[in-house]
C-alpha positions as CSV (number, residue, x, y, z in Angstrom):
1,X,81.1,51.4,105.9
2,X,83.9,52.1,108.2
3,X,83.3,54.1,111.1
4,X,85.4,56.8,112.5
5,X,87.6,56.9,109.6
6,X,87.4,60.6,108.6
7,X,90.3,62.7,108.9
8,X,88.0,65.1,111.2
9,X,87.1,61.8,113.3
10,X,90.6,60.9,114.2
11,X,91.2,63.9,115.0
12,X,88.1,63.7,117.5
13,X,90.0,60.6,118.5
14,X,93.5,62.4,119.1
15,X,91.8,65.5,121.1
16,X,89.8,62.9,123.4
17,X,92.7,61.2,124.7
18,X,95.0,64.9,124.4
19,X,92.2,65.8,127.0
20,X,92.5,62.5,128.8
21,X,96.0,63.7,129.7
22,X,94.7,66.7,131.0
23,X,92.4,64.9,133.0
24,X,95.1,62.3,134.6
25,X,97.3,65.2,135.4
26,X,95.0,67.0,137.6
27,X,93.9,64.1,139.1
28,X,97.6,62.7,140.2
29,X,97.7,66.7,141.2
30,X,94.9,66.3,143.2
31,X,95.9,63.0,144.7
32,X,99.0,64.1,145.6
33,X,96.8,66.7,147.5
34,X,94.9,64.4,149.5
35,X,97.9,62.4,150.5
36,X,100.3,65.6,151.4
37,X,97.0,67.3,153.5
38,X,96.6,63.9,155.8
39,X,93.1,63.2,154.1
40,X,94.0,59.8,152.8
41,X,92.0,58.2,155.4
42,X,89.4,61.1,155.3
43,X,86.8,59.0,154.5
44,X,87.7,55.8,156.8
45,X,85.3,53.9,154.3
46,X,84.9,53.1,150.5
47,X,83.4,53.8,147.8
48,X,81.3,56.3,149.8
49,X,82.6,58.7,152.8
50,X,81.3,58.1,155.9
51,X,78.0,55.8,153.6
52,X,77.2,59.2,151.6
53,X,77.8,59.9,148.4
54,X,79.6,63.4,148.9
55,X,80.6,63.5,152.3
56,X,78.4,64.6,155.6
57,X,78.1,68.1,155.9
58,X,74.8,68.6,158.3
59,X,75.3,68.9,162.3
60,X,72.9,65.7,161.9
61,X,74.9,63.8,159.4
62,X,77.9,64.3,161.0
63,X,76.9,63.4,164.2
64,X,75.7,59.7,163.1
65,X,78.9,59.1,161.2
66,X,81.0,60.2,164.4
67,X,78.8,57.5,166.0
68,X,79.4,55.0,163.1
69,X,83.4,55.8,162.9
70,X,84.3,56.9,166.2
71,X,88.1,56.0,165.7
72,X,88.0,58.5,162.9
73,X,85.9,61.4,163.5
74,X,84.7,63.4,160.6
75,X,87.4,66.5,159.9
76,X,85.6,68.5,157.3
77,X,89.0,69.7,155.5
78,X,89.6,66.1,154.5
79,X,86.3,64.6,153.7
80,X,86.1,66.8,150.4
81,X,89.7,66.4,149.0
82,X,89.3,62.3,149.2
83,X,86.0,62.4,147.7
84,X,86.5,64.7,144.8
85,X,89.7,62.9,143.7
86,X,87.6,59.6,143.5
87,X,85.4,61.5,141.2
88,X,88.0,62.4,139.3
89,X,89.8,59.0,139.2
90,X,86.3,58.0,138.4
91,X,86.1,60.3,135.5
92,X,89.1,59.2,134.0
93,X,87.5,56.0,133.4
94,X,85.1,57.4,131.4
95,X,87.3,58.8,129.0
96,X,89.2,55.8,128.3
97,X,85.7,53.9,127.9
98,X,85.3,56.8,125.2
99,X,88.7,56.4,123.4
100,X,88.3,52.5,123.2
101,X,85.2,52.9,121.5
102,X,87.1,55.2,118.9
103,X,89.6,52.3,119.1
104,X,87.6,49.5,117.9
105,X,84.9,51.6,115.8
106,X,87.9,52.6,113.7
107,X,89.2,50.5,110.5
108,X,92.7,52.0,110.1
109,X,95.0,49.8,110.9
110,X,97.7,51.6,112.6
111,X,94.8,52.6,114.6
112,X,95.7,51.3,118.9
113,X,93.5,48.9,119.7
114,X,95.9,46.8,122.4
115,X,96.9,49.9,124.4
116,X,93.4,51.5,125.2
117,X,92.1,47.8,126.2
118,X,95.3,47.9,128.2
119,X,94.4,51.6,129.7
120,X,90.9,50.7,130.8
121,X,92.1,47.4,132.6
122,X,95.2,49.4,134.1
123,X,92.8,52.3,135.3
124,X,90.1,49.5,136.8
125,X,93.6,48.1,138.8
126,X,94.3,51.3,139.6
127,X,90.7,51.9,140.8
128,X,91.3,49.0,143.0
129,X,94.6,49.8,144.8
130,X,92.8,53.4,145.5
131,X,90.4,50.9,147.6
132,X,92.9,49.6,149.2
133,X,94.8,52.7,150.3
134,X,91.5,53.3,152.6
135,X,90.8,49.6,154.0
136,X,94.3,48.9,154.4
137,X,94.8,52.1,156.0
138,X,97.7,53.5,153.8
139,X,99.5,50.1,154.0
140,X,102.9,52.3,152.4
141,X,103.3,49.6,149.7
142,X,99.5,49.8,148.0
143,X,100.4,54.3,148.8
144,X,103.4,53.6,146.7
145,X,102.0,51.4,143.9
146,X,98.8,53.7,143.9
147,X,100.9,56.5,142.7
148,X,103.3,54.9,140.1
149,X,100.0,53.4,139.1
150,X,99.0,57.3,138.7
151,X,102.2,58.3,137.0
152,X,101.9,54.9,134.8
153,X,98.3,56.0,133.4
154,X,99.1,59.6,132.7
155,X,102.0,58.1,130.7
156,X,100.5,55.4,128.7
157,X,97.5,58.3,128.0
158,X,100.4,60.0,126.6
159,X,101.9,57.5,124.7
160,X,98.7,56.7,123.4
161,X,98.5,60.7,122.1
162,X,101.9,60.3,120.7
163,X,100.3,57.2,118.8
164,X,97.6,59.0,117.5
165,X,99.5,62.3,116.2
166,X,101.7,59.9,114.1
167,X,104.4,62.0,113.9
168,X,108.0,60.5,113.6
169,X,111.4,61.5,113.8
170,X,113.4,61.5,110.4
171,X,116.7,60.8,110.9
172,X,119.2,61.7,107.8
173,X,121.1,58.3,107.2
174,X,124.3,59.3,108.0
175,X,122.9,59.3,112.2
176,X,121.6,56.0,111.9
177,X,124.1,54.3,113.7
178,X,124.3,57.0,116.4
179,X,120.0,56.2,116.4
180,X,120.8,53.3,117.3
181,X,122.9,53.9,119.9
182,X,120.6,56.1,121.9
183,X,118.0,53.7,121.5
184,X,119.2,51.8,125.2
185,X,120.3,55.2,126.4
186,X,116.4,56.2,126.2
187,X,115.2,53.1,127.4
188,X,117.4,53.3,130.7
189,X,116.8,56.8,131.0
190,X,113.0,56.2,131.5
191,X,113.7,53.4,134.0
192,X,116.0,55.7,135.9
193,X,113.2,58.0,136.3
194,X,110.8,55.7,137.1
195,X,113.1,54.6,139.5
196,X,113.4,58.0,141.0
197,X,109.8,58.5,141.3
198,X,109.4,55.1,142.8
199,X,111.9,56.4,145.6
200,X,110.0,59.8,146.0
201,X,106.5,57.5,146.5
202,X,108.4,55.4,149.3
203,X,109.4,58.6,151.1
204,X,106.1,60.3,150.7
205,X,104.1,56.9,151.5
206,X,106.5,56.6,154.8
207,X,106.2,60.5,156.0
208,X,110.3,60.5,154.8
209,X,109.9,64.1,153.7
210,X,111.1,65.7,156.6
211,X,113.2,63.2,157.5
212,X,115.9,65.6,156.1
213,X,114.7,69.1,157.2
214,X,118.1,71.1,156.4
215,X,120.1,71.2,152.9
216,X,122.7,70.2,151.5
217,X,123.3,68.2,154.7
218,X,120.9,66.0,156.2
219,X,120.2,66.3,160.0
220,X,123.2,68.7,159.9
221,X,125.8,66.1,158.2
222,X,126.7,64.9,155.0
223,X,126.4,61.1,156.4
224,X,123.8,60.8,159.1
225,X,122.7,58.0,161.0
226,X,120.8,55.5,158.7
227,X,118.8,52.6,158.8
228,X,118.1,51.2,155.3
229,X,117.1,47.7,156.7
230,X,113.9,49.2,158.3
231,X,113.8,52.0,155.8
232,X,113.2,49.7,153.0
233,X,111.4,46.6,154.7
234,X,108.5,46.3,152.0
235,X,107.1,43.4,154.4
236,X,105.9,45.7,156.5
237,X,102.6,44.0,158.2
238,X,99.0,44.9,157.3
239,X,96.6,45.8,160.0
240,X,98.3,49.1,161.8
241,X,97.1,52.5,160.8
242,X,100.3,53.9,158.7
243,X,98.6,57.9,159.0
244,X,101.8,59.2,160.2
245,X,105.0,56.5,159.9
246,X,105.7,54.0,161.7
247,X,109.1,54.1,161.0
248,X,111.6,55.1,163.2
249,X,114.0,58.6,162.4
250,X,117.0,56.7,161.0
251,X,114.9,54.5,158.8
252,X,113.4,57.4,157.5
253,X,116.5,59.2,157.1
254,X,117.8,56.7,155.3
255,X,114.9,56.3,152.8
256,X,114.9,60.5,152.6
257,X,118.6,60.1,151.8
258,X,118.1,57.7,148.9
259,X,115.6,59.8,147.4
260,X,118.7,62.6,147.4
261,X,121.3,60.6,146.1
262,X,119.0,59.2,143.0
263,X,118.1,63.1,142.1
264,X,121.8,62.9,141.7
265,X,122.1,60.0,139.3
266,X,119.1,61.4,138.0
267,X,120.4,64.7,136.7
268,X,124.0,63.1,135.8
269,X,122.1,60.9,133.5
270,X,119.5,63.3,131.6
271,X,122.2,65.7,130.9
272,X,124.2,63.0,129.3
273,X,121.1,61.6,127.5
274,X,120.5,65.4,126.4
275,X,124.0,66.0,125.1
276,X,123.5,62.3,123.0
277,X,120.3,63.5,121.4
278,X,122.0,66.4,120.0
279,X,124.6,64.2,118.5
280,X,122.2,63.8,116.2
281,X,121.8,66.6,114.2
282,X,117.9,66.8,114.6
283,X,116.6,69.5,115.5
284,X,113.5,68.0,116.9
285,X,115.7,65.7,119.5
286,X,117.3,69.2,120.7
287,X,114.3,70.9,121.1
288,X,113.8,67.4,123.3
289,X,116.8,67.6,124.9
290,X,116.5,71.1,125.5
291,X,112.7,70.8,127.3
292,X,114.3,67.9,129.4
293,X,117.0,70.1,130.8
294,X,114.6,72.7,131.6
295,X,111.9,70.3,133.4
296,X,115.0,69.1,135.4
297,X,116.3,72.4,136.7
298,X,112.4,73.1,137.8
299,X,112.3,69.5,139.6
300,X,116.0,70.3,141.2
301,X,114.9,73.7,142.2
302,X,111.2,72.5,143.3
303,X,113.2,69.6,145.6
304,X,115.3,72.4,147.1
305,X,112.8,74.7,147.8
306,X,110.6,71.9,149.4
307,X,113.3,71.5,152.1
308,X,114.3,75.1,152.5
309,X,110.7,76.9,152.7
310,X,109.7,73.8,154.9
311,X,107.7,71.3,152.8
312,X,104.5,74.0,151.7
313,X,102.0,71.6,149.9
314,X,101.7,74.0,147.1
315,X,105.6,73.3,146.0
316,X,105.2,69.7,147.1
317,X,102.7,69.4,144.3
318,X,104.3,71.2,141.7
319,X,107.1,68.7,142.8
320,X,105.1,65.6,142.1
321,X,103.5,67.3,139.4
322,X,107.0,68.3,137.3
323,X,108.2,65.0,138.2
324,X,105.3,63.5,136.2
325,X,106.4,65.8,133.3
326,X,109.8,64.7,133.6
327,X,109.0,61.2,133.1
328,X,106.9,62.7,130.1
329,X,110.1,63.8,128.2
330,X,111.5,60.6,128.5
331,X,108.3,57.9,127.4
332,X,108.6,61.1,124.5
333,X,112.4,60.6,123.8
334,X,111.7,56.6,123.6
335,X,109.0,56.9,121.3
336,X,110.8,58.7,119.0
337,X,114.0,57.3,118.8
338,X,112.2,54.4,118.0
339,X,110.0,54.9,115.5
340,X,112.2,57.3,113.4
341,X,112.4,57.0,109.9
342,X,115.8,57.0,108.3
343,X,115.7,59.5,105.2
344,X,117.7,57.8,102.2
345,X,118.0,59.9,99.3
346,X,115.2,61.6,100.4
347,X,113.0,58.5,100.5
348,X,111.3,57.7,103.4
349,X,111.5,54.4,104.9
């Protein structure tokens, strides 16, 4: 008898990974956190901080792992963001161990089996390169591909949710061709804003936020002094501690810049996108459109406001934390445009 195969089970199925989502989001929040408070290295060891299982909190405790880590003394605001988003990370685990068992308990077959197999390895990866981040010291490159790692879980979860609702676009016949068109359009739009989130990890993982401290100039002119040789030098060497940068001002000018510059292309793009989704004449692709537009004013303004109110870690989050709903609408606007269903005659196909 086939397990799992009640309407009221897949829906148990659908709200496990809904919460999953959840889950991943406040973990990249609270990553993000740790990274923008300086507690990446606040425990200088792994899996535990400082060999406890929480952190040291006793006058005793901390005394012997002052003795044990003397080159990184035990700062009590840092030890506790590190460790809880470990926990968290770890937690997220769990739940994709839960939705692959709903996975391959289930006999449906447009049930996902690939994806969650995919999910659990991606999130044992990603458990990895959150090990590295702390031996290698917050190399910038394993920083970087730590939290595109982040973003990239939360949006297969998501994906994965879309999956499981089964819901699908249906597109009179008449719009087919313009579908079809779009289709690219989505497909770049997502790499565009994976790109621009790629950009934002580079200048967060090289201390490039500040690079910039005035707006809309940077270091009080539209073209300063830039070095994108050392700004983008992904062979940077293993072994130093990066808390801080290394970098010198103009590389990190230069990287800050860039991160400008593709907000730019950014926005240019998704309003176009938007204004080709409502071409055609659905109005579940404008309500799409309409909530991409809106996330990208609140990214725009959040971006602004970092620089102008002085990088507080509060809008820095909701920065990272709207730019992973950004990237949302757009794994949404792929999905659909290509699994829509062309109505003809009022037959679904």
């Amino acid at each position: 008898m086939a397990l799992f195969n009640t309407p009221e089970q897949r829906k148990a199925g659908f709200l496990l990974t809904l919460i999953a989502c959840f889950v991943a989001v406040i973990v990249l929040g609270m990553g993000v956190f740790t990274r923008l408070a300086d507690a990446g290295l606040g425990c200088p060891d792994w899996p535990g901080c400082y060999g406890h299982v929480l952190w040291p909190s006793e006058d005793h405790e901390v005394a012997r792992a002052n003795e044990a880590f003397p080159e990184t003394p035990v700062e009590h605001d840092k030890t506790w963001p590190e460790m809880i988003h470990r926990y968290l990370a770890s937690s997220l685990g769990l739940f994709t161990i839960g939705i692959l068992v709903f996975s391959l308990r289930s006999r449906e077959p447009e049930q996902p089996v690939k994806l969650p197999i995919f999910l659990l390895a991606f999130i044992i990866l990603q458990g990895m390169f959150g090990m590295w981040t702390v031996t290698l010291k917050l190399w910038p490159q394993v920083v970087t591909a730590h939290l595109l790692g982040g973003f990239t879980t939360l949006s297969l979860l998501w994906l994965l949710t879309l999956r499981l609702n089964n819901s699908r676009w249906q597109i009179p016949a008449i719009a087919e061709n313009k579908l079809k068109s779009i289709r690219p359009l989505a497909v770049i739009g997502l790499l565009i804003v994976v790109t621009q989130i790629a950009l934002g990890g580079w200048t967060t993982s090289n201390y490039a936020d500040i690079a910039c401290p005035d707006f809309p100039t940077c270091q009080g002119a539209w073209l300063p002094p830039m070095n994108f040789t050392d700004g983008f030098n992904v062979g940077q060497h293993i072994g130093p501690n990066y808390l801080g940068g290394t970098m010198d001002n103009a590389a990190r000018v230069a990287i800050h810049f860039s991160h400008r510059v593709g907000a730019i292309v950014t926005a240019a793009y998704l309003v176009f996108l938007a204004i080709k989704l409502c071409g055609l004449g659905l109005v579940a692709a404008k309500k799409i459109a309409v909530a991409t537009l809106l996330v990208l004013v609140a990214q725009i303004s959040l971006g602004i406001s970092n620089i102008v109110f002085q990088f507080p870690i509060d809008v820095a989050v909701a920065h990272n934390l709207v730019g992973a709903l950004l990237l949302l609408t757009q794994v949404t606007t792929t999905y659909f445009v290509y699994t829509a269903a062309v109505n003809r005659g009022g037959i679904r196909v």
